[in-house]
N, C-alpha and C positions, 0 to 999 in steps of 0.2 A: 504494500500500500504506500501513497504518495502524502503526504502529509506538508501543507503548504507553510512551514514553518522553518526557521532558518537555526533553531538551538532547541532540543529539548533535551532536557536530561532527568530532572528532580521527577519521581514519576509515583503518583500516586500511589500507585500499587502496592506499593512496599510499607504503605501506613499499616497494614494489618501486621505487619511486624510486632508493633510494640508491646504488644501483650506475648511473645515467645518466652522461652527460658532463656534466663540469665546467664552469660558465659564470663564470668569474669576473669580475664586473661592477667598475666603480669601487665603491673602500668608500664616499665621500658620497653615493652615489647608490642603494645599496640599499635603501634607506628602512626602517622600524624590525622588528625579530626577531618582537616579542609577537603581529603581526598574522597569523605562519604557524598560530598555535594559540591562538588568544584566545578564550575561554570567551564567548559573546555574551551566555547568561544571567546570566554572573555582572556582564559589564561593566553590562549592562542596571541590574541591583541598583547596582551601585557608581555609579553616574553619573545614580540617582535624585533629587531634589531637592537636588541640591547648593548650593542657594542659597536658605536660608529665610527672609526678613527677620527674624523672632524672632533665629536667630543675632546673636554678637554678630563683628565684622570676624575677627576670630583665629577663631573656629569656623567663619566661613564658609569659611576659606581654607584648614583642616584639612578641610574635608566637603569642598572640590572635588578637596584631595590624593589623594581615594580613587578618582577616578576618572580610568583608565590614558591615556582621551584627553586630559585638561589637560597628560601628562608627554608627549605625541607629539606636540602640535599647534605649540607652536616648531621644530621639528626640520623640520615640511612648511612653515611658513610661511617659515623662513630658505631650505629650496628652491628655493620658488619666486621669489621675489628671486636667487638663483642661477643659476637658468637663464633666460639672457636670448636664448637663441640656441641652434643644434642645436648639444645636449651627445651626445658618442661615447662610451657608458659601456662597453663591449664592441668588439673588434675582431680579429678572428681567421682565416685562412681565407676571406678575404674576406667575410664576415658579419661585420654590423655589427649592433648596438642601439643602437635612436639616440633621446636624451628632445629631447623640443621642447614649447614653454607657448604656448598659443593660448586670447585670448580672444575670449567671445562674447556676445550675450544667446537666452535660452531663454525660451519664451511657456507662461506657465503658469497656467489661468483666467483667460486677458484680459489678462495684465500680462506683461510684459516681465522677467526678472531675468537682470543677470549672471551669467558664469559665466568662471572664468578655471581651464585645467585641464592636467596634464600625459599627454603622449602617448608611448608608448614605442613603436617603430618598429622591423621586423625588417628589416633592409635587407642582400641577396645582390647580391655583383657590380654594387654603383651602384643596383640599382631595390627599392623598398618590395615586401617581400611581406604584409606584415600590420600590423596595426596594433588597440592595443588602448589602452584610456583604462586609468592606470595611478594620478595621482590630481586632485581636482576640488575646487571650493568655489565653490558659490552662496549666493547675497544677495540677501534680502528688501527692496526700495526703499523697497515701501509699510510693513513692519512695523519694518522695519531691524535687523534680526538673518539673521547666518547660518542659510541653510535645512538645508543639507549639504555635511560633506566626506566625499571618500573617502583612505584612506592606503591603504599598499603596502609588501611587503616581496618581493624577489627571494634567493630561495634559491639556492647556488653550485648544487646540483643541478638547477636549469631550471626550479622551481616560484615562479610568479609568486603573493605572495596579494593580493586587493583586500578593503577593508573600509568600506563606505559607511556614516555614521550621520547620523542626522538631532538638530539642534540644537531644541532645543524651548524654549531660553531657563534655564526653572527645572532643565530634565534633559536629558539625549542620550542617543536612544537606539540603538543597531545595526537596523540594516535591511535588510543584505546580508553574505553573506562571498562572496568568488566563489576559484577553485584555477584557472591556466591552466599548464601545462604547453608549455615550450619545445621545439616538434617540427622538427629542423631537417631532418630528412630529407623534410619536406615543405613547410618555411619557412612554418609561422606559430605564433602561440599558440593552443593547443589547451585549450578550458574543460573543466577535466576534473568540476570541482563546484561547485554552487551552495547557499548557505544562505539562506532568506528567513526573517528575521524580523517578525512584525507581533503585534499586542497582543494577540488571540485564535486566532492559529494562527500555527504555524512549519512550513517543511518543508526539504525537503533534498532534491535533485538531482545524480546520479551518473552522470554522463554515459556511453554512450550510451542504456543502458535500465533507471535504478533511478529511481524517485519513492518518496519515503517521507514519512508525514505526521507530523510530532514533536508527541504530544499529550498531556497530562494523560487520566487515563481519566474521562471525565465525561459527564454524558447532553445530547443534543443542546440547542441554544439555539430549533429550530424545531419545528414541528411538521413530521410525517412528508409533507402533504400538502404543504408547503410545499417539503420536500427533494425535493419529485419534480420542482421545475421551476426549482427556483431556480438553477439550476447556466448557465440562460441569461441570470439578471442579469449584467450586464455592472457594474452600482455596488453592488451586496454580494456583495464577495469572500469576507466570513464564510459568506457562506451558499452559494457558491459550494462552499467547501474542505469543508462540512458535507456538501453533495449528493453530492460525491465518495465520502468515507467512506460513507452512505449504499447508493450502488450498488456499491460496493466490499462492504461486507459483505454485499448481495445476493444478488453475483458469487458469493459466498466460500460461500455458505447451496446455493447452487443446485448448486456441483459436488459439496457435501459429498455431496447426494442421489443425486449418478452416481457417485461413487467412494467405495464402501463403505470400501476400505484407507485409512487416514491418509497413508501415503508417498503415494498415488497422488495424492492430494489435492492437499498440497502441493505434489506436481511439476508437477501441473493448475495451481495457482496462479500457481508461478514461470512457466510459460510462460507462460501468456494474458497477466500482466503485464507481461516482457519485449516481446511482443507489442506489447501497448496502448501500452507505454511507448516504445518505439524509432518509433513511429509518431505522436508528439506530441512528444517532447522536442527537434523539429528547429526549434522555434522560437526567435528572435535574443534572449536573457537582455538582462534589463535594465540599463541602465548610469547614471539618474538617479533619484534615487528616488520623484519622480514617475511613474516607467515601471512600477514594481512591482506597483500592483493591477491595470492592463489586461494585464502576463504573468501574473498568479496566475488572471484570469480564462478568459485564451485556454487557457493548460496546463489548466486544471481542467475547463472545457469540453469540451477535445476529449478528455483522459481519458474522461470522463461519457458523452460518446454514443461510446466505443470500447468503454466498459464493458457499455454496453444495448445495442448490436450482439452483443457474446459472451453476454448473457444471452436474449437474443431465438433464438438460434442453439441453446441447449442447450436452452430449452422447446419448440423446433420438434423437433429430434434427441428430446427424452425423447416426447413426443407420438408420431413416427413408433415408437419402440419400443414402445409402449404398444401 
């Protein structure tokens, strides 16, 4: 679905939270508040060119005060010097949560780059039952600048949030927010939302069957011919998220013509989308931000041809009434 809005993130849904069970984690180890509800676009603006050479030393270092990851990134680097060994930040009932720091290197275009990251671990009665990367920071060898971190914040109420951004040297910008939910009745963390951010398109993922595309209202960047096949590139993910909208307003054009009532419409809508969407969103969310265009790919894809199967199906049905 196309959602004519240019940021959302704060999303209702997650009120019913407040009344879960209480996790009260060690306070050093929650990692920082700002990232349960961090405005992506605003950080995005705030963490623009924070480094102009025209500036002079004092204005540089007022321009990077504006941007909220310079005041968090001490806080995760003293961490990780911190944990040198499995830390037990929870322990209750025989459920444990357990941080442990593991490094590695990660191959990315031919090159090799470090990557040293923290792992939060849901461990019942002695043995692991889940495991989720909670935060990370890779390193460019060849350009020698950080590629990306991710930070974390654990909410007493079970809501885990992650926040990946990528270092671009003159700016940083967000690239993910992920929401995981601590389900102990089935022992693991449960992704309850995903936010992708990238330069010409944002969306949003509400796990188990919402897709929303976060857009400015603007007219496409391709031609129509172009949207009819592009949604199979696999390296333009821009054109990918376009062909979607594309078949999506198709989708949308084609029931208006079977259901004269508006209510009927829309409830035509929400289900085939419900539909399409609980049938694609079973794919494993990305966890480095090099993984981000081949899922915007895969999701958008299998949306595309879920979409032109339910359109193929109502021009067969209006035919056979005809």
């Amino acid at each position: 679905m196309k959602i004519s809005l240019y940021f959302v993130l704060i999303l209702p849904i997650f009120s019913f939270y407040a009344h879960s069970q209480q996790f009260d984690v060690t306070d050093s180890y929650k990692g920082i508040s700002i990232i349960e509800s961090i405005d992506m676009e605003q950080l995005k603006q705030d963490c623009q060119a924070m480094v102009d050479w025209q500036f002079s030393n004092t204005e540089r270092e007022e321009n990077k005060a504006y941007c909220p990851i310079n005041q968090i990134d001490p806080y995760f680097s003293d961490l990780y010097e911190a944990v040198n060994k499995d830390v037990v930040i929870y322990d209750k009932s025989e459920l444990k949560f357990v941080i442990n720091k593991q490094y590695f290197n990660k191959t990315f275009n031919d090159n090799n780059y470090p990557v040293k990251g923290l792992n939060l671990s849901l461990v019942y009665q002695g043995t692991i039952k889940d495991t989720i990367t909670l935060a990370n920071i890779s390193y460019d060898v060849v350009g020698y600048y950080w590629l990306s971190n991710q930070y974390y914040y654990i909410n007493p109420n079970g809501n885990i949030y992650t926040l990946l951004v990528k270092d671009f040297g003159r700016s940083i910008q967000p690239i993910f927010w992920k929401n995981y939910q601590i389900d102990k009745e089935n022992l693991r963390f449960r992704l309850k939302a995903l936010f992708v951010n990238e330069d010409r398109y944002q969306y949003r993922i509400i796990y188990p069957d919402q897709f929303d595309i976060l857009t400015q209202s603007q007219s496409p960047i391709f031609e129509t011919e172009k949207l009819k096949s592009c949604y199979q590139d696999e390296y333009n993910t821009t054109c990918n998220v376009e062909s979607y909208n594309y078949y999506h307003d198709l989708l949308v054009k084609k029931l208006t013509l079977l259901q004269k009532n508006e209510s009927e419409q829309k409830n035509a809508i929400k289900v085939i989308d419900k539909q399409i969407n609980e049938a694609c969103l079973v794919l494993s969310s990305p966890i480095y931000y090099n993984e981000v265009d081949t899922f915007t790919h895969k999701i958008t894809r299998c949306l595309t041809e879920q979409i032109k199967q339910q359109i193929e199906k109502i021009v067969t049905n209006k035919k056979v009434q005809d």
